[in-house]
C-alpha positions in Angstrom: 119.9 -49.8 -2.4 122.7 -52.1 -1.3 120.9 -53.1 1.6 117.8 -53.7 -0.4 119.6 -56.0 -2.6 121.1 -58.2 0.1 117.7 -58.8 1.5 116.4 -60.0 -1.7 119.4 -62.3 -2.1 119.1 -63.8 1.4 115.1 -63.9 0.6 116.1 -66.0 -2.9 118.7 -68.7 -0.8 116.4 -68.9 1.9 113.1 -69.9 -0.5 115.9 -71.9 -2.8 117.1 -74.2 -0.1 113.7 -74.8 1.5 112.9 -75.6 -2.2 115.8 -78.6 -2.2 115.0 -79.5 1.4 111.7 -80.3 -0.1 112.4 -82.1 -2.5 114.6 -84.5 -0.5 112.2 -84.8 1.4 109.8 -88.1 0.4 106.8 -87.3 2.2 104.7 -89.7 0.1 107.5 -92.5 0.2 107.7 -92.9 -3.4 110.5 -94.8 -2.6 108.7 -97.5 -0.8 107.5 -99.2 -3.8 109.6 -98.1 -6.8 111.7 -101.2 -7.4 108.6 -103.2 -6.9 106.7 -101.2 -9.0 109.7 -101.5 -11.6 109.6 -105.1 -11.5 106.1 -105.5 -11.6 106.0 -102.9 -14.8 108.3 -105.6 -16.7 106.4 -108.9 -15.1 104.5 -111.2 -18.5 102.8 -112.3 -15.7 99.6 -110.0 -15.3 97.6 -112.4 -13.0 100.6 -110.7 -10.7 98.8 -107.5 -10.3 95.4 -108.6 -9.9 94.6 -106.3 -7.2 96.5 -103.9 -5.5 95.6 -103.5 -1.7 96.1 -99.9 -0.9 96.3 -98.6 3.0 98.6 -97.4 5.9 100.3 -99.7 8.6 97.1 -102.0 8.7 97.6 -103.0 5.3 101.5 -102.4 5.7 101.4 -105.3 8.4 99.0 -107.3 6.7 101.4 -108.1 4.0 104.1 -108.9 6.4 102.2 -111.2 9.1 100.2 -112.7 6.2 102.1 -113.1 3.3 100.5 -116.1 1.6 97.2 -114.3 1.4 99.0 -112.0 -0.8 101.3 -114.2 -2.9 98.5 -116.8 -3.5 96.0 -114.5 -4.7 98.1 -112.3 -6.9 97.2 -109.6 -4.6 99.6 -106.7 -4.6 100.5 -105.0 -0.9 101.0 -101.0 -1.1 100.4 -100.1 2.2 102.8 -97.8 4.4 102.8 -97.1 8.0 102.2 -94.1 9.1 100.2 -92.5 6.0 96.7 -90.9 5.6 94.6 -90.7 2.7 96.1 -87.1 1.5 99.9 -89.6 0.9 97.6 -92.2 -0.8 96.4 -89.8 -3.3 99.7 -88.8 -3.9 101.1 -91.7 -4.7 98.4 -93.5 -6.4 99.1 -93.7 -9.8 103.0 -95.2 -8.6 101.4 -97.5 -6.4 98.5 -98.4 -8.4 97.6 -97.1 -12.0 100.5 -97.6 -13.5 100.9 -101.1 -12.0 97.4 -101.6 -14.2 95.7 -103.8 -11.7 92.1 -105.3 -12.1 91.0 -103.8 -8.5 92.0 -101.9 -6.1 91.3 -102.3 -2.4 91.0 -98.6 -0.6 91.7 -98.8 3.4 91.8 -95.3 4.2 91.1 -93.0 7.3 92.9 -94.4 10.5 95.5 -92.1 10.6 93.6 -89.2 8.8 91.7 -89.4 12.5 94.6 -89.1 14.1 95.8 -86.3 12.9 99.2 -88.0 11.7 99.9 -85.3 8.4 96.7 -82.8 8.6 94.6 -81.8 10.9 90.9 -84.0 10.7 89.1 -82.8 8.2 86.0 -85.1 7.2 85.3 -83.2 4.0 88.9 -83.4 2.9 89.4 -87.4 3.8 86.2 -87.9 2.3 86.9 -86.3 -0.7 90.7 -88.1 -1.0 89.2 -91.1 -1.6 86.6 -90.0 -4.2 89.7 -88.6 -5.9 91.4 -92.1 -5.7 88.1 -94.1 -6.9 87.7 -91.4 -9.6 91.2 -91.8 -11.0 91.0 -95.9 -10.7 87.5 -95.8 -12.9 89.6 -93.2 -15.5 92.0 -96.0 -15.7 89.7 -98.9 -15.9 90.7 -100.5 -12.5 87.2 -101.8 -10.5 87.4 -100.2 -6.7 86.6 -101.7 -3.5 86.2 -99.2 -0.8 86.2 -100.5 3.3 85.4 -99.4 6.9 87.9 -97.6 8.4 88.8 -100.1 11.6 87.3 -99.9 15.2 89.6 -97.4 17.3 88.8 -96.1 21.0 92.1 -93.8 20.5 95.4 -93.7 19.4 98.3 -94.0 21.5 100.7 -91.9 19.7 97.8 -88.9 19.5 95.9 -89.1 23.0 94.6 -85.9 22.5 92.1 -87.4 19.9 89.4 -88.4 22.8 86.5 -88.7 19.9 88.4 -90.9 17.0 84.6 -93.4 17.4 82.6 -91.1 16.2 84.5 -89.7 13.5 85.0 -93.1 12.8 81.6 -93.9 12.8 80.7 -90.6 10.7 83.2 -91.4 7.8 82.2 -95.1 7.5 78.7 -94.1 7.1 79.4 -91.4 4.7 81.5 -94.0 2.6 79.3 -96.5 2.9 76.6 -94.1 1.6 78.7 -93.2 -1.3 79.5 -96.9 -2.0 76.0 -97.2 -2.5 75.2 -94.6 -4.7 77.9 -95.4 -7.0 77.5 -99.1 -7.1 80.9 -99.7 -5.6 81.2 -102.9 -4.0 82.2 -102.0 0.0 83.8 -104.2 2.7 82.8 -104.0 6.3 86.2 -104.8 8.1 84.3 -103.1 10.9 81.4 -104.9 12.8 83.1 -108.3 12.8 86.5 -106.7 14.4 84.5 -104.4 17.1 84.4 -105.0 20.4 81.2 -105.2 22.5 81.0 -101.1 23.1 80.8 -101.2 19.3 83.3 -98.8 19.2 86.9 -99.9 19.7 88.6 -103.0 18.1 88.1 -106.2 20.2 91.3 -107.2 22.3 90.7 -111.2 20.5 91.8 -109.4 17.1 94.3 -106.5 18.2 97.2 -106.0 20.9 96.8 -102.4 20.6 93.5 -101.4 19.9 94.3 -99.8 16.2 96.2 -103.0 14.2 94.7 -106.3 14.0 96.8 -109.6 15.1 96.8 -112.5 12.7 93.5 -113.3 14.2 92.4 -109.8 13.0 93.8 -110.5 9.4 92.0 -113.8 9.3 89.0 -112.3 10.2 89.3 -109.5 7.6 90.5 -111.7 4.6 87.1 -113.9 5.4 85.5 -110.8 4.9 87.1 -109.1 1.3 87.8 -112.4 -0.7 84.5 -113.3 -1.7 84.0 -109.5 -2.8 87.0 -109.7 -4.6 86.7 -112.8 -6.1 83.1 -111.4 -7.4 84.1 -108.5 -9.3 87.2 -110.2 -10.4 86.9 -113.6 -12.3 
């Protein structure tokens, strides 16, 4: 009886401090944002959450390499390096409903590809971002869904050898789904792609996954007018 009780003492500490290592633990990076957020939250300035650009290191960078873009549009960067669309969805109404933006610009499914949280799932990805346009039209915010980028392969994941085609198969889904819901979508793709049609031309990327500034100009060419459509 003794015995018995130990083990169920050792079972509760064990689940307890895997329950606090948890919640140390920021796997949506919360924290990324939140004094931005706050500050944003107590701006009188609304023009300064126009639209929020949501996305992983492409947006992430974006921001960075191209900050005037940003800061003379009243567009808002939330993108974080690294993420896929399941750490979006998360963090969604921190990083954009409850910033109560105009739009929101979706860039999702890079790193979803590459495996970077979860194993690919098409379904899953696919249904992330239906979850993230369904919450933004709850809250009123207008949604403009893009391409997933041009990528031959990942450097950090070589063991993805068919990232094109599952590339190829969201963008067409989405695109599809764009369509159906009269959601205004962005082709980042075919302008950045290289000649193969497949992986992201070497005059826009250094790597084959992010874009350069050259990539950035290329891709802000390509979302402004949209933007500046749906939002007057």
């Amino acid at each position: 009886m003794i015995k018995r009780l130990l083990l169920i003492f050792a079972a509760a500490v064990t689940i307890s401090n895997i329950n606090v290592n948890a919640q140390k633990h920021d796997w949506a990076q919360f924290a990324r944002y939140e004094q931005a957020n706050k500050e944003a939250a107590v701006s009188q300035i609304p023009s300064k959450r126009l639209v929020v650009f949501l996305g992983n290191s492409i947006t992430d960078n974006w921001a960075r390499m191209r900050p005037s873009f940003f800061t003379d549009n009243d567009f808002a960067g939330r993108g974080i390096s690294g993420q896929t669309s399941y750490q979006f969805l998360s963090r969604f109404r921190d990083d954009v409903i409850n910033l109560h933006p105009r739009a929101v610009v979706i860039n999702a499914g890079t790193n979803d590809v590459a495996e970077n949280t979860h194993p690919y799932n098409e379904d899953r990805t696919f249904g992330n971002i239906v979850s993230m346009v369904e919450l933004a039209k709850a809250n009123n915010i207008k949604v403009i869904l893009t391409t997933v980028l041009p990528a031959a392969g990942f450097g950090w994941n070589r063991e993805i050898t068919d990232a094109p085609e599952k590339i190829k198969s969201l963008n067409a889904r989405l695109e599809k789904y764009a369509r159906k819901n009269k959601i205004p979508f962005v082709n980042y793709f075919t302008p950045l792609a290289a000649r193969d049609g497949k992986s992201l031309s070497a005059d826009f990327s250094n790597d084959g996954v992010h874009p350069t500034e050259s990539g950035y100009e290329i891709m802000e060419a390509t979302v402004l007018p949209v933007i500046r459509k749906i939002v007057k």
